[in-house]
C-alpha positions in Angstrom: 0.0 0.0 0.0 1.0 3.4 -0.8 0.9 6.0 1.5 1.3 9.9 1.8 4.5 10.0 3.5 3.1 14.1 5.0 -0.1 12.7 5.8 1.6 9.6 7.6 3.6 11.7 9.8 0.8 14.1 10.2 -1.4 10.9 11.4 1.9 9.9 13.8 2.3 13.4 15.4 -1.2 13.1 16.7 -1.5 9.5 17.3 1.4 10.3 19.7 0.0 12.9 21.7 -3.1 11.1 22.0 -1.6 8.0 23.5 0.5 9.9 25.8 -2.6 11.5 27.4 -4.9 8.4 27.2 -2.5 5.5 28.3 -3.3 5.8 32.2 -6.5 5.9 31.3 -6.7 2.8 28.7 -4.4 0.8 31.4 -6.8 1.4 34.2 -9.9 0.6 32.1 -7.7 -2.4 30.9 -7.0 -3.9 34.6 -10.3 -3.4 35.3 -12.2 -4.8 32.8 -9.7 -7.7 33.1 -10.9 -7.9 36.9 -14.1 -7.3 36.4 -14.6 -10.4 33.8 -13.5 -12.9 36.7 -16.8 -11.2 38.9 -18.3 -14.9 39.0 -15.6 -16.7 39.5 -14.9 -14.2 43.0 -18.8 -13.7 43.8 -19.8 -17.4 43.5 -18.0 -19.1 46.5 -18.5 -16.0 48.5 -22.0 -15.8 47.9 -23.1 -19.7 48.3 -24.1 -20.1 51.9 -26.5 -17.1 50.4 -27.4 -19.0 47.5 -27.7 -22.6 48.4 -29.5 -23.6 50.9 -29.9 -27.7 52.2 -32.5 -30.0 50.9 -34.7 -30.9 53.9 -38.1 -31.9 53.9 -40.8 -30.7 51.5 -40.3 -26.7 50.6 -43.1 -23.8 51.3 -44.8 -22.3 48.4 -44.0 -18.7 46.6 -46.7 -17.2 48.0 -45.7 -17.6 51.4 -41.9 -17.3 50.4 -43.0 -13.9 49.1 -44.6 -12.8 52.1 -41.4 -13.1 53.9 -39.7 -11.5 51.5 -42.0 -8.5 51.8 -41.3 -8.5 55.8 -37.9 -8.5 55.5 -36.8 -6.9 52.2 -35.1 -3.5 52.4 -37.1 -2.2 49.6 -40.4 -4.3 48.4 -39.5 -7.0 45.5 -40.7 -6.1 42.3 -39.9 -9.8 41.0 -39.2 -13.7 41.4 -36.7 -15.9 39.6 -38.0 -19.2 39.6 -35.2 -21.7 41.2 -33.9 -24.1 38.7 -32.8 -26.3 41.2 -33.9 -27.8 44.5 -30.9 -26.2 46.3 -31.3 -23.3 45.2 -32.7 -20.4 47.3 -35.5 -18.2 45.8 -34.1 -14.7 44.7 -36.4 -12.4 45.0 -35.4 -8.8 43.3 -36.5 -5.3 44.4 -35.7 -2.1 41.9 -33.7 -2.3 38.8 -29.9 -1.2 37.5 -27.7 0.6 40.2 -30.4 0.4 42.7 -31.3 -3.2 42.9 -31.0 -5.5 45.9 -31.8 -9.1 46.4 -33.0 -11.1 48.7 -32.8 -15.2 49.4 -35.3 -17.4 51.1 -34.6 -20.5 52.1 -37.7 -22.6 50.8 -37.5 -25.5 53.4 -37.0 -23.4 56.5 -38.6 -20.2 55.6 -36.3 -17.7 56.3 -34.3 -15.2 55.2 -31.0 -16.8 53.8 -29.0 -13.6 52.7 -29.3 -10.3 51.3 -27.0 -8.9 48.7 -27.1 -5.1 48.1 -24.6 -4.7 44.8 -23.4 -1.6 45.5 -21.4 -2.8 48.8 -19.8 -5.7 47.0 -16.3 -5.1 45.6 -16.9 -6.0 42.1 -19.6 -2.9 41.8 -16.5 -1.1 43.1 -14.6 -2.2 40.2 -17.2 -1.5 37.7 -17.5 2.1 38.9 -14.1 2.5 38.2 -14.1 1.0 35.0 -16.8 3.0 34.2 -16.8 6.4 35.7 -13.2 6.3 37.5 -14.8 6.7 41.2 -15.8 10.4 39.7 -19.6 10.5 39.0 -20.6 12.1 36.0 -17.3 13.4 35.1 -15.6 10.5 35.7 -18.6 9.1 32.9 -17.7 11.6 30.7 -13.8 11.2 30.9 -14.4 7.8 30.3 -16.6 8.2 27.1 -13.8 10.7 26.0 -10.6 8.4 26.0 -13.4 5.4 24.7 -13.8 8.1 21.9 -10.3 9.0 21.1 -9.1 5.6 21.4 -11.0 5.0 18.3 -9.1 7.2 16.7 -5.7 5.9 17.9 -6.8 2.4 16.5 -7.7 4.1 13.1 -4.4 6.3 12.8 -2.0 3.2 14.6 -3.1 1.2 11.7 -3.0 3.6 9.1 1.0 4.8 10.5 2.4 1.4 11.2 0.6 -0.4 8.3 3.4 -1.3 5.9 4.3 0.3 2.3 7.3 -1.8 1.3 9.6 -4.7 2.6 6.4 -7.0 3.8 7.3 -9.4 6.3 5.2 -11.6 7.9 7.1 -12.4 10.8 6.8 -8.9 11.6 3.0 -9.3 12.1 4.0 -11.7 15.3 7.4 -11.5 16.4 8.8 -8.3 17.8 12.5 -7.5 16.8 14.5 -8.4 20.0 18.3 -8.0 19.0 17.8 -4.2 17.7 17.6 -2.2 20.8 15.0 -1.8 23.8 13.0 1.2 22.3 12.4 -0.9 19.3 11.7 -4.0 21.5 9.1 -1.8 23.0 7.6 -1.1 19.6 6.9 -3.8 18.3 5.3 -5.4 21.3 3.1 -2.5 21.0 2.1 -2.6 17.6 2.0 -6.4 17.8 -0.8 -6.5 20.5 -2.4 -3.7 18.8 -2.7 -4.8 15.7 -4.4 -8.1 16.9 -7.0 -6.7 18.8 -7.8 -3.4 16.8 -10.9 -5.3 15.0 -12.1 -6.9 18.8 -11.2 -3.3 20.5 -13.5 -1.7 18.3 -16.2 -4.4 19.1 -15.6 -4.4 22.8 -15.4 0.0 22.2 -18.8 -0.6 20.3 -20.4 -2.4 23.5 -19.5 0.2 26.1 -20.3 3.5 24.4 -24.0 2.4 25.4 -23.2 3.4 29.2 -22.1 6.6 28.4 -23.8 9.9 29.0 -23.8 11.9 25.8 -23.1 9.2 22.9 -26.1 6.8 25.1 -28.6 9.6 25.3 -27.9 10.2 22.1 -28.3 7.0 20.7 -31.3 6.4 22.9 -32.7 8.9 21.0 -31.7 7.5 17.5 -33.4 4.4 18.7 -37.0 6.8 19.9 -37.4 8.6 16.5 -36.8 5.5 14.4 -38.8 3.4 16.6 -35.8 0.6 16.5 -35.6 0.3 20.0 -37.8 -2.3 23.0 -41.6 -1.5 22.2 -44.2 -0.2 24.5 -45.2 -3.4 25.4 -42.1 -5.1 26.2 -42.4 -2.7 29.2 -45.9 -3.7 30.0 -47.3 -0.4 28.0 -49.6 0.0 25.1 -51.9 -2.9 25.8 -55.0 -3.5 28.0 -54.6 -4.0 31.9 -55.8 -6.7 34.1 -59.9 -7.0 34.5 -60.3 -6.6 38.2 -61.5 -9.8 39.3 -62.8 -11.4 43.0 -58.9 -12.3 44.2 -55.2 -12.1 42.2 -54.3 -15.4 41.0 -51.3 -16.6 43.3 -47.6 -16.2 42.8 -47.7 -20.2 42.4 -50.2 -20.8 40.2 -48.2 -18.1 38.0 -45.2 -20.1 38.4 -46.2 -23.1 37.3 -47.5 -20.9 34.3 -44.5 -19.7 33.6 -43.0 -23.2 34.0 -45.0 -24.7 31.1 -43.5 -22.0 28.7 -40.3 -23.8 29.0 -38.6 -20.9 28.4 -34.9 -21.1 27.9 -32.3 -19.3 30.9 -33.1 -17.4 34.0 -36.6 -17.3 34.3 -38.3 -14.0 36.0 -41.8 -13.0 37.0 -42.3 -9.7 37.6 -45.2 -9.0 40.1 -48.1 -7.1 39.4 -47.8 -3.0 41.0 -51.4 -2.4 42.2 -54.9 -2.9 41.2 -54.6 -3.2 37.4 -51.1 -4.2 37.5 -50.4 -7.6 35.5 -47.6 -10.5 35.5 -44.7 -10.3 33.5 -42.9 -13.5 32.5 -39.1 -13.1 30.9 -36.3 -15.1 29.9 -32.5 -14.1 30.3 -30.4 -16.5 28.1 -27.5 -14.1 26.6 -25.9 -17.0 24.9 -29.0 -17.1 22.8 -30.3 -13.5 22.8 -33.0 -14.3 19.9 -34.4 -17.1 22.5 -35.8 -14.2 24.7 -39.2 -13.4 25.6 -41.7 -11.3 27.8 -45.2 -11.9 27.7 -48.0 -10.5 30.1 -50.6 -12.1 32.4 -53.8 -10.8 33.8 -53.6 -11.4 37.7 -56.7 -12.6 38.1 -57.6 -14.8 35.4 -54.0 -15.5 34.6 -55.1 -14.7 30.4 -52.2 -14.3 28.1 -52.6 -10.2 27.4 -49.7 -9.8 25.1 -46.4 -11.6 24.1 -43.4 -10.0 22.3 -40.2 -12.3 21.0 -36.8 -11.2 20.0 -38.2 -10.1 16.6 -40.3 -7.4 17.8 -37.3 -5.8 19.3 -35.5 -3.3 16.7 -32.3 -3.3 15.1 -30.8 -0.9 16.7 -31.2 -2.2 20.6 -30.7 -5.9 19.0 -27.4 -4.5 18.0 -27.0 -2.7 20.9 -28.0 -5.8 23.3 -25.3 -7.8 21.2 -22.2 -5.5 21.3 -23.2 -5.4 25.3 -23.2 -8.7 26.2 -19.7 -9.2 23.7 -18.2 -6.5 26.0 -18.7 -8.6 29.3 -18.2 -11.8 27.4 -21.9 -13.1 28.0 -21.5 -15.4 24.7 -20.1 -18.3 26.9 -16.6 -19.3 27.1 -15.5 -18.5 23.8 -16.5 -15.0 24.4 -15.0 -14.7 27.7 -11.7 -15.7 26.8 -11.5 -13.5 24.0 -12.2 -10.7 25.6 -9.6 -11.5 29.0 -7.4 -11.4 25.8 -8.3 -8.4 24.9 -8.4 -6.7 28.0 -4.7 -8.4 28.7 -3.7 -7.0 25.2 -4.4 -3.8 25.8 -2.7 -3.2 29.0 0.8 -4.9 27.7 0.3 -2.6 23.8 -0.3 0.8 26.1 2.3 -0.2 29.0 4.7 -1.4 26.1 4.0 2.2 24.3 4.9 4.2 27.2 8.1 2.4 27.2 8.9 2.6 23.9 8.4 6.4 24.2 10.2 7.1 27.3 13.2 5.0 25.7 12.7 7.4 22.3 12.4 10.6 24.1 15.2 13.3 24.2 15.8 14.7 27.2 14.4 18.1 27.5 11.8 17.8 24.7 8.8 15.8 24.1 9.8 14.3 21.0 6.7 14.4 19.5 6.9 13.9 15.5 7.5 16.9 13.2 5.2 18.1 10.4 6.6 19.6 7.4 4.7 23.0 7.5 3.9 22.9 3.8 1.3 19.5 4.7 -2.3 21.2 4.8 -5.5 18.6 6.0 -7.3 17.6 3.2 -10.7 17.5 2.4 -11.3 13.4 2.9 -9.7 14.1 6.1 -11.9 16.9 7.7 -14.9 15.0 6.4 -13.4 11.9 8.3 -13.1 14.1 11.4 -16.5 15.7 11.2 -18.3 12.6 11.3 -16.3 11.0 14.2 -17.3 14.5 15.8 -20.6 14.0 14.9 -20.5 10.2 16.1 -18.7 11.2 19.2 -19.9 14.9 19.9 -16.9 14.6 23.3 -14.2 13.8 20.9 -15.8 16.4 18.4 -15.6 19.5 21.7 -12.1 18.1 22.3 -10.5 18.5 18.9 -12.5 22.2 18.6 -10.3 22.9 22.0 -7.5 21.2 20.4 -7.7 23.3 17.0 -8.4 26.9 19.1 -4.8 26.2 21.4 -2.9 25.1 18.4 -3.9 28.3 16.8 -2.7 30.7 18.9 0.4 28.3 19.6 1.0 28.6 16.1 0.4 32.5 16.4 2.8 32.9 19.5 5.4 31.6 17.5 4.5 34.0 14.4 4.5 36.5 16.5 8.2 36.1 18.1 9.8 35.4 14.7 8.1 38.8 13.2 
């Protein structure tokens, strides 16, 4: 390939700078993502004297079991999973996202087995780091910055290293050890890089949904073209129960939900007041096209409405699926791939401060010169105002970028006239 030899050190000059002032961040989003992929493996022996409960005698229904949930829940449950084994305790879930809590009851003695409130556990700890670096909104928003212009370093680390001559394919997996540590350095880091740019952009993909101004925005995108969860996956747009002479019970609705045989963890959502109606879902991430939600009156326990996968638009399908690829949801395969990744991109940006620390001069920054006669091109401003348009953060950071480098450039005009 060919390539503009101005434009390629144009492309190098700021792929530099961009990396210097993004590496913390990437490493720390690295470490923690790595960590937070191994959150069963940590929560599971730690939470099963919760969890698991002894099989003794026969076990007490849901309604009862629900009653003492109400008693002794912090916050009233809003659902049931149905147990999928006779071990298992009976989770029942009050609120939703960041607030949610759950509580266990042990079927076969009737009480309270455990409650787990996420945001005490160390693994929410971890996630808040990864993503809002224990800083709130800002934190967000400095997150969904470096996500942004890490895009751009994958597109302009490709583009700079990419070769023009002298192919070697060894040079696509082994780094050059006898020619120096800086070089060393390198070529780790443009090794790793180039192995995971196509999976970093996938994994980039399934996080930019979390973040404030690109996930508003994209919420939005997903409200005007009606592409998103209908109405009446939420339980709207359809006819409420008939008020009847008493609720149908929470067992008689499991056993319901039972005969659907639906695939993965099996919730009921309980009815919220007089008209309120039971909501049966599946969560099988493996198999996101195997998911369903479909609606119950309480008191006759009549099918009201049923929505599959298909009635869910392409945009949140998408959305769902880049999600669950970023916390390696897929199964194993998934999950090992993206440990990899994570692993990948800690040693490419640790290996990349090295390389530069070895390269730098002392007393400069040895950042790459630009011929002044190289002027940006139309392809390229088009390129850049649809990343800013994409990512409106990256687009008010490279407006800042342009307005300093301006009067840089001026101050310099200015001491020379």
């Amino acid at each position: 390939m060919k390539k503009n030899d101005l434009l390629n050190k144009w492309l190098w000059k700021w792929h530099v700078i961009a990396g210097l002032i993004s590496a913390p961040f990437v490493i720390i989003l690295a470490i923690t993502g790595f960590i937070y992929l191994l959150k069963a493996d940590y929560e599971i022996p730690r939470q099963k004297h919760i969890k698991q409960v002894e099989v003794k005698g026969s076990s007490i229904n849901f309604q009862e079991q629900l009653e003492i949930a109400n008693k002794k829940a912090i916050k009233k449950p809003n659902a049931m999973v149905i147990p999928q084994y006779k071990n298992q305790a009976t989770e029942f879930v009050s609120g939703k996202f960041g607030r949610k809590t759950t509580l266990y009851v042990n079927p076969y003695q009737g009480n309270v087995s455990g409650e787990i409130v996420p945001k005490n556990t160390l693994m929410y700890k971890i996630r808040k780091i990864h993503g809002e670096l224990l800083l709130g909104k800002w934190g967000t928003k400095i997150v969904e910055l470096i996500a942004s212009w890490m895009v751009v370093l994958i597109i302009t680390g490709l583009y700079v290293w990419w070769p023009s001559r002298d192919w070697s394919l060894k040079g696509f997996f082994i780094p050059r050890i006898n020619q120096g540590k800086q070089i060393l350095f390198r070529d780790l880091h443009v090794i790793f890089s180039f192995w995971i740019s196509g999976l970093l952009l996938l994994t980039l993909a399934g996080g930019f949904p979390w973040t404030d101004v690109f996930g508003a925005n994209f919420k939005w995108l997903q409200e005007v073209t009606n592409t998103g969860y209908p109405a009446t996956w939420q339980g709207r747009g359809f006819k409420s129960s008939v008020t009847g002479a008493a609720p149908l019970s929470l067992d008689a609705m499991v056993i319901k939900a039972k005969a659907l045989q639906l695939e993965g963890k099996v919730s009921i959502e309980l009815p919220q007041g007089k008209e309120g109606v039971y909501s049966v879902s599946n969560e099988l991430f493996s198999n996101l096209s195997a998911q369903k939600k479909l609606h119950f009156d309480q008191y006759s326990g009549k099918l009201i409405h049923e929505n599959t996968w298909k009635d869910v638009g392409i945009l949140m399908r998408g959305r769902m699926w880049v999600m669950a690829f970023h916390q390696g949801q897929f199964g194993a395969w998934n999950w090992w791939l993206m440990l990899f990744t994570a692993f990948a991109l800690c040693m490419a940006s640790i290996s990349a401060i090295i390389s530069y620390i070895k390269r730098k001069r002392k007393g400069s920054w040895s950042i790459p010169k630009v011929p002044k006669k190289f002027n940006v091109g139309y392809g390229i401003i088009t390129v850049l105002i649809i990343l800013s348009i994409v990512f409106p953060l990256f687009g008010i950071s490279l407006i800042l970028i342009s307005i300093v480098e301006f009067f840089r450039k001026r101050k310099v005009a200015l001491s020379l006239s």
